[in-house]
DRENDO-1510 file (C-alpha; in Angstrom, 1 decimal, always signed):
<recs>
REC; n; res; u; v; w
REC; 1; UNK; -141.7; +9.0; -202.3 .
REC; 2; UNK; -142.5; +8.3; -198.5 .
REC; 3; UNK; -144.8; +11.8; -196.8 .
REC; 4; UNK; -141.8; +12.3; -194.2 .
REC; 5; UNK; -139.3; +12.7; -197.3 .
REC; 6; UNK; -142.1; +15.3; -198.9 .
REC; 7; UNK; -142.4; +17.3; -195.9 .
REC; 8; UNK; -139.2; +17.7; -195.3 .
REC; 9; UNK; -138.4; +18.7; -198.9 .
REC; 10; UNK; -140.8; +21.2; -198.7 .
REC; 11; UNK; -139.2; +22.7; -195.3 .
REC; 12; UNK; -136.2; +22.9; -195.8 .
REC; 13; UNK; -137.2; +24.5; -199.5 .
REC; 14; UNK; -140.0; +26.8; -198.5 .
REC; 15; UNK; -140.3; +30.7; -199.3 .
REC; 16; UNK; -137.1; +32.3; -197.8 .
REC; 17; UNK; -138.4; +35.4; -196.0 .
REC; 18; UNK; -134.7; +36.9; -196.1 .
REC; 19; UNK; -133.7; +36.1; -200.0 .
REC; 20; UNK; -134.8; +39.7; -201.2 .
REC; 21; UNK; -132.8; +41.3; -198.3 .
REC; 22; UNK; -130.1; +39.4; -198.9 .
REC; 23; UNK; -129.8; +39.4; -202.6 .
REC; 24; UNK; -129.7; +43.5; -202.2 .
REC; 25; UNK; -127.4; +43.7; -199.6 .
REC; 26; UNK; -125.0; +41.1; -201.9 .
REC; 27; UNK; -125.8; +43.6; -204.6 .
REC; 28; UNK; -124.8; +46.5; -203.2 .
REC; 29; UNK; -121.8; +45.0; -202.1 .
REC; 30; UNK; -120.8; +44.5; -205.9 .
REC; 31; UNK; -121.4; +48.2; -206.5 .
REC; 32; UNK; -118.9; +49.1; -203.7 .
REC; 33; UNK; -116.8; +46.8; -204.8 .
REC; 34; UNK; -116.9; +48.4; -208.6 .
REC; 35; UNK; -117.2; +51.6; -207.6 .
REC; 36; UNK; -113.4; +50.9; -205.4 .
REC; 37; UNK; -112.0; +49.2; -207.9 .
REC; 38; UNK; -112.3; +52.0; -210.6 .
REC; 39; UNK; -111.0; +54.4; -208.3 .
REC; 40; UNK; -108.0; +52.7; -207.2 .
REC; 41; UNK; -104.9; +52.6; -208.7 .
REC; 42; UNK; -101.6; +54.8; -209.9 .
REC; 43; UNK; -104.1; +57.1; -210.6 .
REC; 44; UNK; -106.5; +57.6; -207.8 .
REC; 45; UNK; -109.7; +58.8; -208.7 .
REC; 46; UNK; -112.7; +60.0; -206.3 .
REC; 47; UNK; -116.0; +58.6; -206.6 .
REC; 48; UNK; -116.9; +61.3; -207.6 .
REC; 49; UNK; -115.3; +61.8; -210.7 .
REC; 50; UNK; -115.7; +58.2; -211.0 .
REC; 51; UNK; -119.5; +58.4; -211.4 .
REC; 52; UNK; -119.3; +61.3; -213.6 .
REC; 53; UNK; -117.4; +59.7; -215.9 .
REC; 54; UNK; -119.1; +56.7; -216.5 .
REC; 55; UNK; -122.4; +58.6; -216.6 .
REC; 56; UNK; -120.9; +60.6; -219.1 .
REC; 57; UNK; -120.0; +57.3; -221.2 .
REC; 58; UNK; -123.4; +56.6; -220.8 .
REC; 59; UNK; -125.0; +59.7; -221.9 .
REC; 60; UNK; -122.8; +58.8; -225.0 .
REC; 61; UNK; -120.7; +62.7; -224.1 .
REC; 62; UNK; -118.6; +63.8; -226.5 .
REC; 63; UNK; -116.4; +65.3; -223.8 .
REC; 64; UNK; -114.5; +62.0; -222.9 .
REC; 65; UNK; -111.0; +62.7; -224.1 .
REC; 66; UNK; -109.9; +63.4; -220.9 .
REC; 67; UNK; -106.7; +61.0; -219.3 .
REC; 68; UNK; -109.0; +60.4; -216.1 .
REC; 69; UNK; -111.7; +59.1; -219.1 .
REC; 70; UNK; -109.3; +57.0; -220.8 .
REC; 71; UNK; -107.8; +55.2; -217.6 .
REC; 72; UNK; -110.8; +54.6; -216.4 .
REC; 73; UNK; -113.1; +53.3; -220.2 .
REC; 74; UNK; -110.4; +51.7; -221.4 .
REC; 75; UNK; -108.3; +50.0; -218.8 .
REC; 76; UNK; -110.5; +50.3; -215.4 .
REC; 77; UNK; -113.7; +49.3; -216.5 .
REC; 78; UNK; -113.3; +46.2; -219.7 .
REC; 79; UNK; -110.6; +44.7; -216.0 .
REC; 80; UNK; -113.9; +45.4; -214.0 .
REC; 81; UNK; -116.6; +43.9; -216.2 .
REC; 82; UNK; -114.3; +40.9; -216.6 .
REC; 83; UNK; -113.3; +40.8; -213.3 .
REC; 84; UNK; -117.5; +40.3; -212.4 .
REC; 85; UNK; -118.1; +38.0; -215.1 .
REC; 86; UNK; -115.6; +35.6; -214.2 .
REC; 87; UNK; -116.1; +35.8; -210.7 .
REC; 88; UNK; -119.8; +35.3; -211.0 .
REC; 89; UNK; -119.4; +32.0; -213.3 .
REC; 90; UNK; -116.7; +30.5; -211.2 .
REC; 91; UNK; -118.8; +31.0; -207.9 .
REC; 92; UNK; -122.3; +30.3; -209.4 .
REC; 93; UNK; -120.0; +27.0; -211.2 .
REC; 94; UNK; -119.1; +26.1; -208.1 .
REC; 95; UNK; -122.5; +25.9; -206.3 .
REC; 96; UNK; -124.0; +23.7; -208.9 .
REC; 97; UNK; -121.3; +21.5; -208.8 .
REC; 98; UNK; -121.8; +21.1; -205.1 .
REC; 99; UNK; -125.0; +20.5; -205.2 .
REC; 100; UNK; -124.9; +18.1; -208.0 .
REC; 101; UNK; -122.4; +15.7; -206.2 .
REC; 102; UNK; -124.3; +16.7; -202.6 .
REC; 103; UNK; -120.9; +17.7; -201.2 .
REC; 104; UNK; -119.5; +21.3; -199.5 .
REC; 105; UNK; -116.4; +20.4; -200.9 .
REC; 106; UNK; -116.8; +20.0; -204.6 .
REC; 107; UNK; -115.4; +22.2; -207.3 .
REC; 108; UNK; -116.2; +23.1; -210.8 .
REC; 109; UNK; -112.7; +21.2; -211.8 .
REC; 110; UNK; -113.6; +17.7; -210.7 .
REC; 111; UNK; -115.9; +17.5; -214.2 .
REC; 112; UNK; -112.4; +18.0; -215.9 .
REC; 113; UNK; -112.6; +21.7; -217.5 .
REC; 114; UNK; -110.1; +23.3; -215.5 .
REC; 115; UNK; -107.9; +20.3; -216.3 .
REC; 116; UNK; -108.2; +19.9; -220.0 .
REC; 117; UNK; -108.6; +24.1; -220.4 .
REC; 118; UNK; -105.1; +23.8; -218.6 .
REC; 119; UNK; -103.6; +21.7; -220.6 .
REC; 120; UNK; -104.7; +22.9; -224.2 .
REC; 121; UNK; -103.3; +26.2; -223.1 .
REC; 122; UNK; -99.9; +24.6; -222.3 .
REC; 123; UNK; -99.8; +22.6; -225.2 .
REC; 124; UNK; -100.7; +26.3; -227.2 .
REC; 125; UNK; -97.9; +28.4; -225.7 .
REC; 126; UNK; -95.5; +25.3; -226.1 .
REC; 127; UNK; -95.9; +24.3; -229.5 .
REC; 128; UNK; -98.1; +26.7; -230.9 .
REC; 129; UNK; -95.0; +28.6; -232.1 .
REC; 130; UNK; -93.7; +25.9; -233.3 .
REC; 131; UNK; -96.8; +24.2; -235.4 .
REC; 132; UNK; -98.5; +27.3; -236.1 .
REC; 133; UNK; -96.0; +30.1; -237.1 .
REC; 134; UNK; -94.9; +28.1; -240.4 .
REC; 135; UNK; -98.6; +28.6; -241.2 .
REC; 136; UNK; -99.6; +32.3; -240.0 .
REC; 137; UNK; -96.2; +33.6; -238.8 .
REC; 138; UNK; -96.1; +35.1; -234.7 .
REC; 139; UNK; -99.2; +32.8; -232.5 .
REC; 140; UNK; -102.6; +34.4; -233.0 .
REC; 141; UNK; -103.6; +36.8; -230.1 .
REC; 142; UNK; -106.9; +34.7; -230.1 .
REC; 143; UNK; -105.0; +31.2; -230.2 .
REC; 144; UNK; -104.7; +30.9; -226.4 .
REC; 145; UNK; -108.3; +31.6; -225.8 .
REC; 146; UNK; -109.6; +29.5; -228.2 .
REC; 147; UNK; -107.3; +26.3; -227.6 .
REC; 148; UNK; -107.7; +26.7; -223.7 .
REC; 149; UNK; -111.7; +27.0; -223.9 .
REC; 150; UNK; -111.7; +24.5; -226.6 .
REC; 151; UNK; -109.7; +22.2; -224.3 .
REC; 152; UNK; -111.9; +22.9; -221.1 .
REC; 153; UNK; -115.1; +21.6; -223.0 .
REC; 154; UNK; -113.9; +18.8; -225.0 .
REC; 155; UNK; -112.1; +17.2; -221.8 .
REC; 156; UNK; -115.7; +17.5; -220.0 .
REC; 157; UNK; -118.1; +15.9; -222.8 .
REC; 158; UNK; -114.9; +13.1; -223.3 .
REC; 159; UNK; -115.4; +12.5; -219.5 .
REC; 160; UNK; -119.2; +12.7; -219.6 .
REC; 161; UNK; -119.3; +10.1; -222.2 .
REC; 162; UNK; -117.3; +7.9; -220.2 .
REC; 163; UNK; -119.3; +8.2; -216.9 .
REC; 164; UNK; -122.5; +7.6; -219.0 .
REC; 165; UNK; -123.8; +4.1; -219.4 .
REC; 166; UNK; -127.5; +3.4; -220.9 .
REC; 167; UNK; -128.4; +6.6; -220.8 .
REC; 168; UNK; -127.7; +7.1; -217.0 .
REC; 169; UNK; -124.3; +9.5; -215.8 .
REC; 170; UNK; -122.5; +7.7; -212.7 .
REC; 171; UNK; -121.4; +11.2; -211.0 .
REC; 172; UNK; -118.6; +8.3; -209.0 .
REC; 173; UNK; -117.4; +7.4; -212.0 .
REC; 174; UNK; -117.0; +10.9; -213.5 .
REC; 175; UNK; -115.4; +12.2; -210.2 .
REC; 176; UNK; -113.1; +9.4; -210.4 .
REC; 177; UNK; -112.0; +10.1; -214.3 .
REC; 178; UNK; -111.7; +13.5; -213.6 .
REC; 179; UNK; -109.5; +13.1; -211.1 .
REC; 180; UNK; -107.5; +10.4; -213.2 .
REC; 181; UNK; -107.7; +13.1; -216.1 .
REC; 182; UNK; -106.3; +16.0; -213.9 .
REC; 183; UNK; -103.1; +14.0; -212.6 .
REC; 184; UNK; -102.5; +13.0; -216.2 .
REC; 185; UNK; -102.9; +16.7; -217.3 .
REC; 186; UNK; -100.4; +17.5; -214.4 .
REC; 187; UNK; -97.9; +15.5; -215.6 .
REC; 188; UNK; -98.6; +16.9; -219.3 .
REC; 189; UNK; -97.8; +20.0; -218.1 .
REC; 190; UNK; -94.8; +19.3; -216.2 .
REC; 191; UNK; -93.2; +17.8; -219.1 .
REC; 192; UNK; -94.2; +21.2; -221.2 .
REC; 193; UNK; -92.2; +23.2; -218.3 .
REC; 194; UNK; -89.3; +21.3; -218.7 .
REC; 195; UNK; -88.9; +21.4; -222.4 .
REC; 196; UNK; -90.4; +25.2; -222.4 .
REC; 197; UNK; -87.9; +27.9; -222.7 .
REC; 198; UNK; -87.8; +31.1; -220.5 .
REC; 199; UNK; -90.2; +33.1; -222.3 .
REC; 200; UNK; -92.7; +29.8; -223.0 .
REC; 201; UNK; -91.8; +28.9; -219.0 .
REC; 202; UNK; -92.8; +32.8; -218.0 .
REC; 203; UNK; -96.1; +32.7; -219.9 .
REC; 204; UNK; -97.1; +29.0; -218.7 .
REC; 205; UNK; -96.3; +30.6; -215.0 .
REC; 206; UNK; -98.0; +33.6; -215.4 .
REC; 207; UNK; -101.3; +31.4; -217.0 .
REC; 208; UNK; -101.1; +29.1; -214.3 .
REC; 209; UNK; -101.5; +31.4; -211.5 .
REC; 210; UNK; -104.5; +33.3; -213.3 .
REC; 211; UNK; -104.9; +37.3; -213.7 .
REC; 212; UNK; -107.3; +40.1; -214.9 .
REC; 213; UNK; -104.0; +42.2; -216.4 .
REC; 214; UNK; -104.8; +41.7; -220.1 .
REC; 215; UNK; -108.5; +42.8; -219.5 .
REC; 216; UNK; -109.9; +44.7; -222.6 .
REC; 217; UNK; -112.9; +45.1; -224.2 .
REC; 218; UNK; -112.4; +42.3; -226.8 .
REC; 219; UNK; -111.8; +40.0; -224.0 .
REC; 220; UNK; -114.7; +41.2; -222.3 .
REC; 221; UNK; -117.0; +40.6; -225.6 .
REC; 222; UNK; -115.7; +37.4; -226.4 .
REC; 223; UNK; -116.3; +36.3; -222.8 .
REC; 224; UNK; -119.6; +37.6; -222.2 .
REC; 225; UNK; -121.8; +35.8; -224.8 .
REC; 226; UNK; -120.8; +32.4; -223.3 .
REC; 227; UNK; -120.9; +33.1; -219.6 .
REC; 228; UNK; -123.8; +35.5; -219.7 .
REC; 229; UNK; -126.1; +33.2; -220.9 .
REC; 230; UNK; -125.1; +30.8; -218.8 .
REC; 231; UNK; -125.4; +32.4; -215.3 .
REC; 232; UNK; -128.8; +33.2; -217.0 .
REC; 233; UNK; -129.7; +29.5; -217.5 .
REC; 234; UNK; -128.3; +28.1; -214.4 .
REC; 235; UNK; -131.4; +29.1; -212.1 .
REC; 236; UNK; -133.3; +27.1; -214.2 .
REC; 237; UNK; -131.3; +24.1; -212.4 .
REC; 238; UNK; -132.5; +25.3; -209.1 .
REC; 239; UNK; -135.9; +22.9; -208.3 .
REC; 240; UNK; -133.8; +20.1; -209.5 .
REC; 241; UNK; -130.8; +20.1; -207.8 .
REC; 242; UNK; -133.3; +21.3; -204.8 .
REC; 243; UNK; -134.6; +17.6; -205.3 .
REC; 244; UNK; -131.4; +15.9; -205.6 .
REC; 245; UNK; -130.5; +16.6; -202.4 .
REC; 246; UNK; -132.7; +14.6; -201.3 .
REC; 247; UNK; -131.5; +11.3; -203.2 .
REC; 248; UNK; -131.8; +10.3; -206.8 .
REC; 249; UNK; -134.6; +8.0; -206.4 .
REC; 250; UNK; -136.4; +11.1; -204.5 .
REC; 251; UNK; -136.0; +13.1; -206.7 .
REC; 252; UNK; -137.4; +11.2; -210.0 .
REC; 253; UNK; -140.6; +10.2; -207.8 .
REC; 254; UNK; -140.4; +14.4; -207.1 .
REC; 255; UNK; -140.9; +14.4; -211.0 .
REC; 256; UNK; -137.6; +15.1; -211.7 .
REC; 257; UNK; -135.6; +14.5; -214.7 .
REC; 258; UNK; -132.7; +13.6; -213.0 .
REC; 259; UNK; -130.2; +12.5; -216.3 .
REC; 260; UNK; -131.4; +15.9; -218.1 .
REC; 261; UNK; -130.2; +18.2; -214.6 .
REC; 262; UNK; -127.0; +16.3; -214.7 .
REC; 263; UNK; -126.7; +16.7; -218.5 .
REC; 264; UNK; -127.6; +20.4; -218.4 .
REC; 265; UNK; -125.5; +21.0; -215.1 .
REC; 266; UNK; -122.1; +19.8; -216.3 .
REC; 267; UNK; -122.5; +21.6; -219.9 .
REC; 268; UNK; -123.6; +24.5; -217.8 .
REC; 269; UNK; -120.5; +24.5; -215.8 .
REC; 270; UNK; -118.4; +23.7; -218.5 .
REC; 271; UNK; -119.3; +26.5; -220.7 .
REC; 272; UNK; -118.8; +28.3; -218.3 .
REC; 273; UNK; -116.0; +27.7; -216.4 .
REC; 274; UNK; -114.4; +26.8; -219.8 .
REC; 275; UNK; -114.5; +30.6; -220.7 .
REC; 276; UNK; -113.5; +31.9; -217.6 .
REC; 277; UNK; -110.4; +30.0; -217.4 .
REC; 278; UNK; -109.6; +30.6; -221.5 .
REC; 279; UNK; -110.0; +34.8; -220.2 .
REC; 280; UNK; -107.9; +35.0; -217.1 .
REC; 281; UNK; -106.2; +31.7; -216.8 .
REC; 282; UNK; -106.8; +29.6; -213.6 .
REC; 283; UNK; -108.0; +31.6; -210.7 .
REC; 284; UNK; -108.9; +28.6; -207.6 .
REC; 285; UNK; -111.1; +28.3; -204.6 .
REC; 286; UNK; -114.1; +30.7; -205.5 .
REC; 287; UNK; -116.4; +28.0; -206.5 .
REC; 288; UNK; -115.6; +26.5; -203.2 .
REC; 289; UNK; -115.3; +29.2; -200.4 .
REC; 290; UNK; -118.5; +31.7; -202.0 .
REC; 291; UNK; -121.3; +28.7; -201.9 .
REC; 292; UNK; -120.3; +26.9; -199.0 .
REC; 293; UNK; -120.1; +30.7; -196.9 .
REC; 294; UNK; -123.7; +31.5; -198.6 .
REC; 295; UNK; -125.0; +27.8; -197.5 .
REC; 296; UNK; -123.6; +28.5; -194.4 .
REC; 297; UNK; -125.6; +31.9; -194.4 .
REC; 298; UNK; -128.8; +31.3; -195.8 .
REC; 299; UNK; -129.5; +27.5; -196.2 .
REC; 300; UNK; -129.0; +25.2; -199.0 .
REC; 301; UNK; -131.6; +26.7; -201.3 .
REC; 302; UNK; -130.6; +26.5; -205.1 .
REC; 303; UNK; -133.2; +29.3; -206.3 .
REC; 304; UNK; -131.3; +32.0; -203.5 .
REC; 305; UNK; -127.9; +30.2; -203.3 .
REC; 306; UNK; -127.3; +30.2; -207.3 .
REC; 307; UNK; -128.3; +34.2; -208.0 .
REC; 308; UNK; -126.5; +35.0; -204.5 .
REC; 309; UNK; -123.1; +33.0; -205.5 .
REC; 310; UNK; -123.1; +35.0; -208.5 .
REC; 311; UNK; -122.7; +38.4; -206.6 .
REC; 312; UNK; -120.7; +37.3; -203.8 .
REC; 313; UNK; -118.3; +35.8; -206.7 .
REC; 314; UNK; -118.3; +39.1; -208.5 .
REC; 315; UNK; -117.4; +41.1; -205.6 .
REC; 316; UNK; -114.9; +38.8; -204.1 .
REC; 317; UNK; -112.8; +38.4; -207.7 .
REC; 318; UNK; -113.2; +42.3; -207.7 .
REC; 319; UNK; -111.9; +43.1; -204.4 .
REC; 320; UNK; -109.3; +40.4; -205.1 .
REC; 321; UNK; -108.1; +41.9; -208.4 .
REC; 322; UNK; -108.1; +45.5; -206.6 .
REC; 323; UNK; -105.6; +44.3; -204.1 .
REC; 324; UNK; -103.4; +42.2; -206.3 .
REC; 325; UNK; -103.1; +45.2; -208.5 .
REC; 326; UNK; -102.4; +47.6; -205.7 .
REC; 327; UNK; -100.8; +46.0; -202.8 .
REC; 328; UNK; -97.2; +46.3; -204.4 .
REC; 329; UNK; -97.9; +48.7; -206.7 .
REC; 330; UNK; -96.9; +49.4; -209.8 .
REC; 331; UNK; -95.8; +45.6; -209.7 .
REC; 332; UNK; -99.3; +43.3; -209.7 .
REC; 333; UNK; -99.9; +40.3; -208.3 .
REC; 334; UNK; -101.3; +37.5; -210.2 .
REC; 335; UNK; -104.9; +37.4; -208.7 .
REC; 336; UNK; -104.9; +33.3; -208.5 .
REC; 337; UNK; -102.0; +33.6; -205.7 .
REC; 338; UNK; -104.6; +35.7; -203.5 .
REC; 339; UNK; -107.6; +33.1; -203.6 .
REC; 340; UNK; -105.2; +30.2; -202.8 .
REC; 341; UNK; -103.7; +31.9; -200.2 .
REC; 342; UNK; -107.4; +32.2; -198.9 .
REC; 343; UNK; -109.0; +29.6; -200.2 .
REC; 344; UNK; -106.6; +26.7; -199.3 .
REC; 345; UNK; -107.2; +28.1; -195.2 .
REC; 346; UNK; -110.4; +27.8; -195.7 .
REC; 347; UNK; -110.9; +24.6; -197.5 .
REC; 348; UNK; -108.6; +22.9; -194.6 .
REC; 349; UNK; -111.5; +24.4; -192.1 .
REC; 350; UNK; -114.3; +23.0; -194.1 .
REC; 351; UNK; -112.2; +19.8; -193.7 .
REC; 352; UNK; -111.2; +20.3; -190.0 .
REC; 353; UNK; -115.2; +21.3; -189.3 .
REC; 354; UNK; -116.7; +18.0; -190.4 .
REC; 355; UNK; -118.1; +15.8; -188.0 .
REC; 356; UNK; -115.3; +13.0; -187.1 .
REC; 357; UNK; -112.6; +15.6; -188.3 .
REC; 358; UNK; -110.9; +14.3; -191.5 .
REC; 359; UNK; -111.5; +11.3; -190.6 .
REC; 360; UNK; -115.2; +11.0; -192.0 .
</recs>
């Protein structure tokens, strides 16, 4: 590696005076968000009674029998922690993606997870009665879940194993099958609409467009252990993909195992993504709008832009959620029709913004 590539690596991934200020104020901003969020609703709460509550739940009170303690336990706060899990692994998702292809514009589906998590839950609402009800009578509560997350992480290692040759992953050839794989999928699921009936065609909508609705705490617990190690693990990425930016040939003279980041990057993502999308269904545009608005921010740095996706994610699916659920109240929106109608303005800008237009 030449001295000029070096130095440059090492400027544009110095110490970031402003990371600690930056990381708090993002913080912060989640607690608003949380503390808004429980408060909101058909019942409005103050904050309060809000904060005595939950420091009562936490001092283990006996004295939580309440209505005000019930709404907010056991419907307000399993929504909430959901609600910060996913948004923190589809942001966090998102930024490693984009930094493992080097592009603003990538997204945790192009590795296939969002795709294939789609289309196992389609094929479960569809014909899950069907196959499985001779077998254990009414569909599992669980059999969604399982088939969607199942789904999202075998589509990924199937398209992994075809982008890798000799030991080396072509991250071209992977964009290109998970593209391929995500128009077949489509097409999958239009078929499933058409033969669906209404209630099979309501639930396949309602999936589709992603929501935090059926938050509860066995959602909650059955999400966590696979995203929460994840988000964990993902900073470990950061010198790496810090490296990559620079080229693949860069990085490997940097010292850089370049096959085991993109190994550990795409099970990362799909792990995590995987779970998100088997919890709440498909919720779109957060892994693209919260990196590229933090790169835009604060630089390109993976060891801030990785910890500082995950907050920004949290609060955004949050503050999201707390609007679709009371904007046209007691109806709810699903949460997925509120980051596209945000997201797909803003990905046209990033588009419109580049150099040449979309020409280049």
């Amino acid at each position: 590696m030449t001295s000029v590539a070096l130095h440059a690596h090492r400027m544009r991934f110095g110490p970031h005076p402003g990371k600690p200020l930056l990381l708090a104020a993002l913080a912060a901003l989640v607690l608003l968000a949380s503390f808004v969020a429980l408060g909101l609703g058909a019942t409005g709460l103050p904050p309060a009674r809000v904060l005595r509550i939950v420091t009562d739940a936490l001092a283990d009170s006996a004295a939580l029998g309440s209505g005000d303690a019930l709404i907010i336990l056991q419907i307000r706060l399993p929504r909430l922690l959901l609600g910060l899990l996913i948004g923190a692994a589809l942001a966090s998702s998102g930024a490693l993606m984009q930094g493992l292809f080097r592009n603003p514009l990538a997204d945790p589906s192009l590795i296939g997870v969002s795709a294939g998590a789609a289309l196992a839950a389609a094929t479960t609402i569809v014909l899950g009665d069907a196959l499985l009800a001779p077998l254990t009578g009414p569909l599992p509560f669980m059999a969604l879940p399982v088939g969607a997350f199942a789904g999202g992480l075998l589509t990924t290692l199937a398209l992994y194993a075809i982008a890798t040759r000799d030991g080396r992953t072509s991250i071209p050839t992977m964009l290109l099958a998970g593209v391929a794989f995500g128009a077949f999928s489509g097409a999958i699921m239009g078929l499933f609409s058409y033969l669906s009936d209404d209630r099979q065609l309501r639930d396949l909508s309602f999936w589709s467009l992603g929501s935090l609705s059926g938050a509860t705490w066995t959602k909650v617990l059955t999400a966590a252990p696979f995203i929460l190690p994840t988000l964990l693990a993902m900073p470990v990425l950061a010198r790496g993909l810090n490296a990559l930016s620079l080229g693949e040939a860069e990085a490997f003279h940097l010292g850089v195992s370049v096959q085991r980041v993109k190994a550990l990057t795409i099970m990362l993502v799909a792990v995590a993504v995987g779970a998100s999308v088997a919890a709440t269904g498909m919720i779109g545009f957060v892994g693209i709008m919260v990196p590229h608005v933090l790169r835009l921010m604060a630089g390109a740095d993976h060891r801030m832009l990785l910890p500082a996706s995950a907050l920004l994610g949290a609060a955004l699916l949050v503050a999201a959620d707390t609007v679709a659920r009371t904007v046209v109240a007691p109806a709810e929106l699903p949460i997925g029709i509120l980051t596209a109608a945000i997201g797909a303005p803003f990905f046209l800008w990033l588009l419109l913004r580049r150099p040449g237009g979309l020409g280049r």
